[in-house]
ROMI-525908 format. One record per residue (C-alpha): residue number from 0; x, y, z. Coordinates in Angstrom, 2 decimals. Last residue first. Layout:
REM residues N
@n: NUM, east: X, north: Y, up: Z
...
REM end
This chain:
REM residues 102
@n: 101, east: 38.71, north: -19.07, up: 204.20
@n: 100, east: 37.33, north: -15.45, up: 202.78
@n: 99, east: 38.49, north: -15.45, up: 199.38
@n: 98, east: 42.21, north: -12.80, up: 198.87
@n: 97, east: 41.18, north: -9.77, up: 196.26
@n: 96, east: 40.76, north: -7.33, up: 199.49
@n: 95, east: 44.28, north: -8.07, up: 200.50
@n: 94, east: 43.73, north: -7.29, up: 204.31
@n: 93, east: 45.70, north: -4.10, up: 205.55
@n: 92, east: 45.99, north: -4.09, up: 209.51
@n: 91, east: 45.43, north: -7.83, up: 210.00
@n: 90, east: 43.75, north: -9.66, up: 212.68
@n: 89, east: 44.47, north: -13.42, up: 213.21
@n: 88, east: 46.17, north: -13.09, up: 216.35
@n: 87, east: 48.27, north: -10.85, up: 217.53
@n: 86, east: 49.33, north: -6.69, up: 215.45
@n: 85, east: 52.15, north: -6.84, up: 213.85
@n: 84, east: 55.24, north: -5.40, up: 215.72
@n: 83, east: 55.90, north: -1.66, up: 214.85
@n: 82, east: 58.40, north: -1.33, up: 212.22
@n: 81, east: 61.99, north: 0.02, up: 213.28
@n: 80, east: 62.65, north: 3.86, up: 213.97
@n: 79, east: 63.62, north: 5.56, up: 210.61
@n: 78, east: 67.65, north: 7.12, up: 210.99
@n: 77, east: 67.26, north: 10.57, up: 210.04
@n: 76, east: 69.54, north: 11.13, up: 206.75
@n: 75, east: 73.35, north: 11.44, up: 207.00
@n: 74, east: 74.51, north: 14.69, up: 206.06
@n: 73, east: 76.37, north: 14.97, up: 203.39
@n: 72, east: 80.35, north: 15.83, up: 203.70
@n: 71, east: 81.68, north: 18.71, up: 201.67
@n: 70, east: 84.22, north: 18.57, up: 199.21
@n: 69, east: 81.08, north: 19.21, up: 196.83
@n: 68, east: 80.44, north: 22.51, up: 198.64
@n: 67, east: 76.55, north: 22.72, up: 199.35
@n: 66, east: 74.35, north: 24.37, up: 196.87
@n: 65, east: 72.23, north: 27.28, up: 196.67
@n: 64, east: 69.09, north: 27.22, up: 194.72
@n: 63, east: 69.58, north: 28.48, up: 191.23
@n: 62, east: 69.44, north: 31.51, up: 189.39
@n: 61, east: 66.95, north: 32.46, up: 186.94
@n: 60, east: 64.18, north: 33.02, up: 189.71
@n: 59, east: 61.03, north: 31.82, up: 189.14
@n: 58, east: 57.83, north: 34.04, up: 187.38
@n: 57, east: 55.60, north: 36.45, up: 189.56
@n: 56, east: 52.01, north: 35.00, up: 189.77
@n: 55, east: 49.34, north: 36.89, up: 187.59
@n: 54, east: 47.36, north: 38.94, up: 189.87
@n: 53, east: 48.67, north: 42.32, up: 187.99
@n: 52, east: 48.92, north: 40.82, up: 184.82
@n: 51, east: 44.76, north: 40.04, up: 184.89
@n: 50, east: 43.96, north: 36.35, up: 185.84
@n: 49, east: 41.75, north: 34.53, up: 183.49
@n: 48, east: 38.79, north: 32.83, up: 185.30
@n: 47, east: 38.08, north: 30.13, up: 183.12
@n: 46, east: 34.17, north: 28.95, up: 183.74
@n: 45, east: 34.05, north: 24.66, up: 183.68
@n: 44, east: 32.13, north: 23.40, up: 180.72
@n: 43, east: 34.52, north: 20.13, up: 181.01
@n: 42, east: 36.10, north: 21.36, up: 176.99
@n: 41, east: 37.01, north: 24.75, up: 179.30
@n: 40, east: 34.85, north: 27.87, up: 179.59
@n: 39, east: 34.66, north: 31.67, up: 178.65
@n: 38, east: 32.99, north: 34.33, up: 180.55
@n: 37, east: 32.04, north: 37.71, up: 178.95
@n: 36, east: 33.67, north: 40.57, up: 179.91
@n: 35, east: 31.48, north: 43.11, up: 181.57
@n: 34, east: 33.99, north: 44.02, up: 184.00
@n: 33, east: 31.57, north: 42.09, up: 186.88
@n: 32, east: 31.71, north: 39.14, up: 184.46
@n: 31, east: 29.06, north: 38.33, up: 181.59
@n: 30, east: 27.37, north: 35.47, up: 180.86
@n: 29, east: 25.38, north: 35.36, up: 177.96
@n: 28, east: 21.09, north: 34.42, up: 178.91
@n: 27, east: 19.40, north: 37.68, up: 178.40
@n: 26, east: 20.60, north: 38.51, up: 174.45
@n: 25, east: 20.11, north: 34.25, up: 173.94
@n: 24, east: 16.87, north: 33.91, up: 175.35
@n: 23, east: 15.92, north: 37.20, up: 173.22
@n: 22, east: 16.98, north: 35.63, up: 170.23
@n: 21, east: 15.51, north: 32.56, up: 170.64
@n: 20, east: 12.12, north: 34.04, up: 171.57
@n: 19, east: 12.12, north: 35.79, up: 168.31
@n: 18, east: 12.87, north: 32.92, up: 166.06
@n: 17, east: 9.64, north: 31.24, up: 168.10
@n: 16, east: 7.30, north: 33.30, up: 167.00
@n: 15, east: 8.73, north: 33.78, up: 164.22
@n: 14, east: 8.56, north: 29.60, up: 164.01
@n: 13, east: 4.98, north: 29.88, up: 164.96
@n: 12, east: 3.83, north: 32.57, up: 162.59
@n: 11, east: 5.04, north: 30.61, up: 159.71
@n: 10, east: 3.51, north: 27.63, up: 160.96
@n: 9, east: 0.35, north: 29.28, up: 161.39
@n: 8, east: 0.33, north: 30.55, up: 157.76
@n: 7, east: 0.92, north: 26.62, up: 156.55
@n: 6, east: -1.96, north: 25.58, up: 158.27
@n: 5, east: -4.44, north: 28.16, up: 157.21
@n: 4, east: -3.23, north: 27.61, up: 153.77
@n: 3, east: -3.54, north: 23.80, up: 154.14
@n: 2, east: -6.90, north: 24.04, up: 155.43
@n: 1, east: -7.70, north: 26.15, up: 152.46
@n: 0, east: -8.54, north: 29.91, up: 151.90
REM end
């Protein structure tokens, strides 16, 4: 037998070597959940939990919120107290961070 023979045989032995590893990486290595469902993820590789019907939020109502009379009068909103007096001297609260130092 050649060098090349000898070579060649190796390589084969290598890659089922190596074919066989895969496979059992990839039997040991799926996810599965505690209902032996395996986990699926997002485009981010982020695990979606899928809710089950039961958990599954219950949908709105069909009928609208209540709404005053329109011969009503509204309510006057809460009257805002007046802005606090800047603070003295050069000091300012919110700086423009784009304006030079001077």
């Amino acid at each position: 037998m050649g060098f090349m023979d000898k070579a060649k045989k190796l390589a084969e032995q290598a890659q089922e070597k190596l074919d066989e590893a895969q496979k059992n990486f990839n039997k040991s290595d799926s996810p599965e959940t505690e209902s032996g469902q395996s986990v699926k993820y997002d485009n981010h590789g982020r695990p979606i939990q899928e809710e089950t019907p039961a958990a599954a939020t219950a949908p709105p109502s069909a009928t609208p919120p209540a709404e005053p009379p329109a011969d009503s009068p509204a309510e006057p909103p809460p009257a805002e107290p007046p802005p606090a007096d800047p603070p003295a001297g050069d000091a300012n609260a919110s700086p423009d961070p784009f304006k030079p130092i001077q």
